[in-house]
Every structure is written in structure tokens, then in C-alpha cells.
PyMOL commands that place a pseudoatom at each C-alpha (Angstrom):
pseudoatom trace, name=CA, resn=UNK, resi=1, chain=A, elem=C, hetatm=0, pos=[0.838, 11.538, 9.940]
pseudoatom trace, name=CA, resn=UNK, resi=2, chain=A, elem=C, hetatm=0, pos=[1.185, 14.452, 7.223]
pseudoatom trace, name=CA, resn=UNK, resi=3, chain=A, elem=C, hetatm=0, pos=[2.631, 13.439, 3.749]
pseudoatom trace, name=CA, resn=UNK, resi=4, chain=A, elem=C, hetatm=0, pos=[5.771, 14.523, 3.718]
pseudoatom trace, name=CA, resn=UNK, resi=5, chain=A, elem=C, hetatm=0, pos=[7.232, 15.023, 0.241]
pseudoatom trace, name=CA, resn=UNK, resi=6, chain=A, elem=C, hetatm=0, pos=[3.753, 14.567, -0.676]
pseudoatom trace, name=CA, resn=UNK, resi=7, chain=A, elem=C, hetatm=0, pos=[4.080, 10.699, -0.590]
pseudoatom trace, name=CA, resn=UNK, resi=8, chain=A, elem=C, hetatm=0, pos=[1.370, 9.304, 1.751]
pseudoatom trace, name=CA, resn=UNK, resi=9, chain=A, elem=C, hetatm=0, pos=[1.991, 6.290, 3.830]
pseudoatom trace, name=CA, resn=UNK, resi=10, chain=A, elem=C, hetatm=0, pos=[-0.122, 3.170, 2.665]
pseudoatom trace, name=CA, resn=UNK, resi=11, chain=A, elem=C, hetatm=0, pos=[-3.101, 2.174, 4.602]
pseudoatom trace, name=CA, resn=UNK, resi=12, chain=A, elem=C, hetatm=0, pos=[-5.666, -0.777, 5.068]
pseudoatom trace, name=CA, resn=UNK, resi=13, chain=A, elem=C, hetatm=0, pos=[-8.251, 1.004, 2.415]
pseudoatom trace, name=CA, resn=UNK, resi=14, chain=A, elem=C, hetatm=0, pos=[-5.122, 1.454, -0.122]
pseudoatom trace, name=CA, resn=UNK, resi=15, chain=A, elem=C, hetatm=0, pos=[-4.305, -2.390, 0.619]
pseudoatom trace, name=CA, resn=UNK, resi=16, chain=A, elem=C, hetatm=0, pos=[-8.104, -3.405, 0.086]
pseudoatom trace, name=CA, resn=UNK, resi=17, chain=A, elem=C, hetatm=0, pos=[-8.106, -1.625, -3.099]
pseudoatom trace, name=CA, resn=UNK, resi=18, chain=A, elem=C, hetatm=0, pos=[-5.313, -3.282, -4.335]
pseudoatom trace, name=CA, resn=UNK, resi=19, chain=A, elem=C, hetatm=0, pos=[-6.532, -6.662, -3.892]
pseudoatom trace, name=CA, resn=UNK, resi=20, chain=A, elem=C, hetatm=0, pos=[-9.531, -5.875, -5.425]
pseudoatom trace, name=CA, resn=UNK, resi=21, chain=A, elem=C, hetatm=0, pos=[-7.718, -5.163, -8.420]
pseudoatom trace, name=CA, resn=UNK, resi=22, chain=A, elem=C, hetatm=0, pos=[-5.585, -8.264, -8.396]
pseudoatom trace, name=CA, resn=UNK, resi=23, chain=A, elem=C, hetatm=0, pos=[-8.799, -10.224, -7.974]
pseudoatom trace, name=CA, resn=UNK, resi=24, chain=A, elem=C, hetatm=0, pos=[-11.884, -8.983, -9.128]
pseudoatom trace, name=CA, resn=UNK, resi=25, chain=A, elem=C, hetatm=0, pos=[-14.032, -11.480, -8.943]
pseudoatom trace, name=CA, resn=UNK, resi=26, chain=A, elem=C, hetatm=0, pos=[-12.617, -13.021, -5.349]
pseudoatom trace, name=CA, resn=UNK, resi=27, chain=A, elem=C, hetatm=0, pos=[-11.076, -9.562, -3.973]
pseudoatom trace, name=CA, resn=UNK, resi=28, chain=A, elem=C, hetatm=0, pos=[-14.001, -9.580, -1.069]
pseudoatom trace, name=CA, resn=UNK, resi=29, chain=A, elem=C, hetatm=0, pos=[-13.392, -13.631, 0.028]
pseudoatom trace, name=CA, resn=UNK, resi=30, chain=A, elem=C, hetatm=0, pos=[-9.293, -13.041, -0.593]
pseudoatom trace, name=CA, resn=UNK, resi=31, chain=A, elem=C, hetatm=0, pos=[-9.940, -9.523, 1.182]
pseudoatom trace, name=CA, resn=UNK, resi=32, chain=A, elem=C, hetatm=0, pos=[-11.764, -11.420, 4.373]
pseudoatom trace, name=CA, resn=UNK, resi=33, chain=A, elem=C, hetatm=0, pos=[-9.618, -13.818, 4.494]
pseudoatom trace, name=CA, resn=UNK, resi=34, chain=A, elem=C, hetatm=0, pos=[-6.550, -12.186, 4.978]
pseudoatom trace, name=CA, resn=UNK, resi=35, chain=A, elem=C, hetatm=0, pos=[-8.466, -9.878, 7.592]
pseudoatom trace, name=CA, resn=UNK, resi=36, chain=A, elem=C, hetatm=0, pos=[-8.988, -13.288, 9.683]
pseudoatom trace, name=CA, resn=UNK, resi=37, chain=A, elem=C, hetatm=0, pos=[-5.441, -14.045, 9.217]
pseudoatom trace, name=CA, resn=UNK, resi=38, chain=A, elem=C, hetatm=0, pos=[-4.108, -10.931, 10.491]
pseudoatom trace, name=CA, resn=UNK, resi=39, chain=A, elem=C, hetatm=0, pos=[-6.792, -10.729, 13.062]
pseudoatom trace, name=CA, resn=UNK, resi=40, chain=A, elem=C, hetatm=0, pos=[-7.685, -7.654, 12.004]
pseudoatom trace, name=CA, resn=UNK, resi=41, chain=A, elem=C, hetatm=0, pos=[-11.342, -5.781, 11.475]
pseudoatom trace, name=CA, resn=UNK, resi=42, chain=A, elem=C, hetatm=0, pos=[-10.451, -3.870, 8.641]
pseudoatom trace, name=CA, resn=UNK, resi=43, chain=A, elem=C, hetatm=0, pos=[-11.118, -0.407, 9.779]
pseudoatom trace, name=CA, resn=UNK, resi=44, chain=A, elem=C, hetatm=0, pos=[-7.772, -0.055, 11.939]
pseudoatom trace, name=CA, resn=UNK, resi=45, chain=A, elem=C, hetatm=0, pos=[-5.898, 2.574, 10.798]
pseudoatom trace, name=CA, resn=UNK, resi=46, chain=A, elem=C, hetatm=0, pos=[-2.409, 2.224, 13.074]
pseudoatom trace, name=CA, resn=UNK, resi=47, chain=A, elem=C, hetatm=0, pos=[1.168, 1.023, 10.769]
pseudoatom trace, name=CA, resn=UNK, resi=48, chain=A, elem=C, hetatm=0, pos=[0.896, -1.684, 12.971]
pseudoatom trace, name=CA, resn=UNK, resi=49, chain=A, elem=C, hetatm=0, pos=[-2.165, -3.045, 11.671]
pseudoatom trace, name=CA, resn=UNK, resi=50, chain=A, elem=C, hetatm=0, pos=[-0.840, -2.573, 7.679]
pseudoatom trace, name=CA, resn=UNK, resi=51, chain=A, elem=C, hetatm=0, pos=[2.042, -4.793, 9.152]
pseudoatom trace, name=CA, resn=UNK, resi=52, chain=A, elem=C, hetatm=0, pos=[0.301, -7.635, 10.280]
pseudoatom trace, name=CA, resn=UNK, resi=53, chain=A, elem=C, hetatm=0, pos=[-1.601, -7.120, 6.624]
pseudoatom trace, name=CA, resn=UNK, resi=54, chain=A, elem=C, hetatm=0, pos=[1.283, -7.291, 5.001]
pseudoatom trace, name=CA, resn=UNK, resi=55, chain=A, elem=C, hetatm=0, pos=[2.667, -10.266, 6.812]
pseudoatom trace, name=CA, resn=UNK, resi=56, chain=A, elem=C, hetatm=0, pos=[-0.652, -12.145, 6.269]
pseudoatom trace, name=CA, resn=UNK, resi=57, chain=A, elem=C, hetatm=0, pos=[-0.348, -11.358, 2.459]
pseudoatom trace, name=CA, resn=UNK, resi=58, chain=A, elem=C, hetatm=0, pos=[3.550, -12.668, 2.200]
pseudoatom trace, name=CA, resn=UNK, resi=59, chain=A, elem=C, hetatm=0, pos=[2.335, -16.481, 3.414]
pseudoatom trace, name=CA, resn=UNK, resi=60, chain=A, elem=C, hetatm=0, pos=[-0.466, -16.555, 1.267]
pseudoatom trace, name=CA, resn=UNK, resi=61, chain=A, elem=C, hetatm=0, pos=[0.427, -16.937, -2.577]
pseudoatom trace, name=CA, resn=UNK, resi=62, chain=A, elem=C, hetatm=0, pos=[3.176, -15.527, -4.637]
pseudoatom trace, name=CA, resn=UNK, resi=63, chain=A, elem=C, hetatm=0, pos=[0.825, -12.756, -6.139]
pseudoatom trace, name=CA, resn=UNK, resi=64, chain=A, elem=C, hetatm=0, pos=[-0.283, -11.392, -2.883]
pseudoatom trace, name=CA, resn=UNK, resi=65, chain=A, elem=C, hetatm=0, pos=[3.638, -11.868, -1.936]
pseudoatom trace, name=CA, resn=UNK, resi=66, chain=A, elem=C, hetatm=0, pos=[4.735, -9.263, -4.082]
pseudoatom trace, name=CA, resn=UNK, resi=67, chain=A, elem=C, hetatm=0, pos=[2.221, -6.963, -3.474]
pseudoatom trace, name=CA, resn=UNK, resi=68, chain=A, elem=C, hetatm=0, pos=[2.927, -7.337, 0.447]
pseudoatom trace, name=CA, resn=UNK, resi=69, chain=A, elem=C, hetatm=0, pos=[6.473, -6.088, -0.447]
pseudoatom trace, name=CA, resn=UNK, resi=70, chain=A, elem=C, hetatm=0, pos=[5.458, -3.156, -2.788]
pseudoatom trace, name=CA, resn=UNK, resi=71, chain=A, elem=C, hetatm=0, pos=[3.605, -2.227, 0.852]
pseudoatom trace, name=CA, resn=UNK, resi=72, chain=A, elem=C, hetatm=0, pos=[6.022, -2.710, 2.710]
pseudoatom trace, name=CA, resn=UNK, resi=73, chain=A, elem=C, hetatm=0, pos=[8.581, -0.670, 0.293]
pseudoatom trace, name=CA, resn=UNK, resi=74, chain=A, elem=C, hetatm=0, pos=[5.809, 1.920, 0.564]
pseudoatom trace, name=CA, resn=UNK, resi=75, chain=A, elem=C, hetatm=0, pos=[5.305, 1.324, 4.586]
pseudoatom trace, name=CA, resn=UNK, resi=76, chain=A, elem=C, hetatm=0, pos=[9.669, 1.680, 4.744]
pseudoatom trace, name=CA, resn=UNK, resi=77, chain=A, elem=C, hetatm=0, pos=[9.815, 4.874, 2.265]
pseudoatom trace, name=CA, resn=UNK, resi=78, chain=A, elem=C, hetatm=0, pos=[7.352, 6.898, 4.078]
pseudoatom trace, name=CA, resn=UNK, resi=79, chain=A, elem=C, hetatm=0, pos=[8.680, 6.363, 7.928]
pseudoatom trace, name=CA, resn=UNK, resi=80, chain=A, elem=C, hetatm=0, pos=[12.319, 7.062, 6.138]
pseudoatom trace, name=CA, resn=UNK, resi=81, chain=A, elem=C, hetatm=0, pos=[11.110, 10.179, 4.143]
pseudoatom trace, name=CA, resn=UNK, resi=82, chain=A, elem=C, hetatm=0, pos=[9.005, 11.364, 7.161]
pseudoatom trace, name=CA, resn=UNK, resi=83, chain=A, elem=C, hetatm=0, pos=[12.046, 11.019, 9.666]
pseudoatom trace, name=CA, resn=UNK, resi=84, chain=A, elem=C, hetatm=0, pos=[13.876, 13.141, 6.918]
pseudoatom trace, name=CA, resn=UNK, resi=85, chain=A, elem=C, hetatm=0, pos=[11.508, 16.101, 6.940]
pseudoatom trace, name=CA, resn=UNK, resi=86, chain=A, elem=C, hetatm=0, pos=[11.157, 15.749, 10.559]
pseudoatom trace, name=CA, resn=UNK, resi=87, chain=A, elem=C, hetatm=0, pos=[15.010, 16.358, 10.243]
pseudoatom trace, name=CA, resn=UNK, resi=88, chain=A, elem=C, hetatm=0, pos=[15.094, 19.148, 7.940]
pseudoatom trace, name=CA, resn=UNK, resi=89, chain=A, elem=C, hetatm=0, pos=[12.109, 21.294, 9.249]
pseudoatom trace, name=CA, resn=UNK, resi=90, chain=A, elem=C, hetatm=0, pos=[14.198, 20.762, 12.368]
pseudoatom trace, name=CA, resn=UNK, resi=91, chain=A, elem=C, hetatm=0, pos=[17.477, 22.402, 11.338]
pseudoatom trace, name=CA, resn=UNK, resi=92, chain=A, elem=C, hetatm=0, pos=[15.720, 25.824, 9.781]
for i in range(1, 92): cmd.bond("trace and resi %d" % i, "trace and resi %d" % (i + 1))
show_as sticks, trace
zoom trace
């Protein structure tokens, strides 16, 4: 899907990198584990995959809880921003 508004929709890579950052010295282990969890490979690329992510990474500790929601605020914003171009570029 394009970027409309220029905001991107979050994927598996973005979600890696993240956890990477919030653990640098775990971020693979943390990173592999929550791929197990979701039953996920890690090179998926559907919004149904980054769901299953992000539901992994709400059970798993408060840290990784609120980065699951910034993902999912991401994840929401872009479907609702998208819909609204789709919208727009529809009534010119």
C-alpha cells in the first residue's frame, strides 16, 4: 500500500528495529522469541502478520506492551488515513 499523507504503515522490519533498540544486547533472543510466539517467520509482510506481532508483544512485559500499542496506533492511523485519501482522490 502507498503512503498516503506520506505516513507509511508499520511493518515486521520497523517492529524488529524497534526491539533492537529497546534491547540491545537481547533484541535477537527477545526478537526470536516473539517470532515463535506469533508463529511467524519474520519475513511476512501482510498487516495481518504485524497483528499477531503486536499481540505477541502486549503478553510479554510491560516494555514490549507499550511499544505493541505505539504499533498498533501506527497500524490504526495508517488504514484510517489511507481510507481517507482513498476517499478524497475519489471525490475529484
Amino acid at each position: 500500500m502507498t503512503a498516503p499523507y506520506g505516513f507509511a504503515s508499520p511493518t515486521l522490519i520497523d517492529a524488529e528495529n524497534a526491539i533492537h533498540r529497546l534491547y540491545p544486547s537481547t533484541g535477537s533472543q527477545v526478537w526470536s522469541s516473539l517470532l515463535v510466539k506469533a508463529g511467524l517467520t519474520g519475513r511476512e509482510t501482510d498487516g495481518d502478520a504485524l497483528a499477531g506481532l503486536i499481540d505477541a508483544m502486549e503478553k510479554t512485559d510491560p516494555v514490549l506492551s507499550l511499544c505493541a500499542q505505539a504499533f498498533r496506533i501506527r497500524s490504526t492511523a495508517h488504514t484510517a488515513l489511507a481510507a481517507a485519501d482513498t476517499l478524497v482522490r475519489g471525490a475529484e
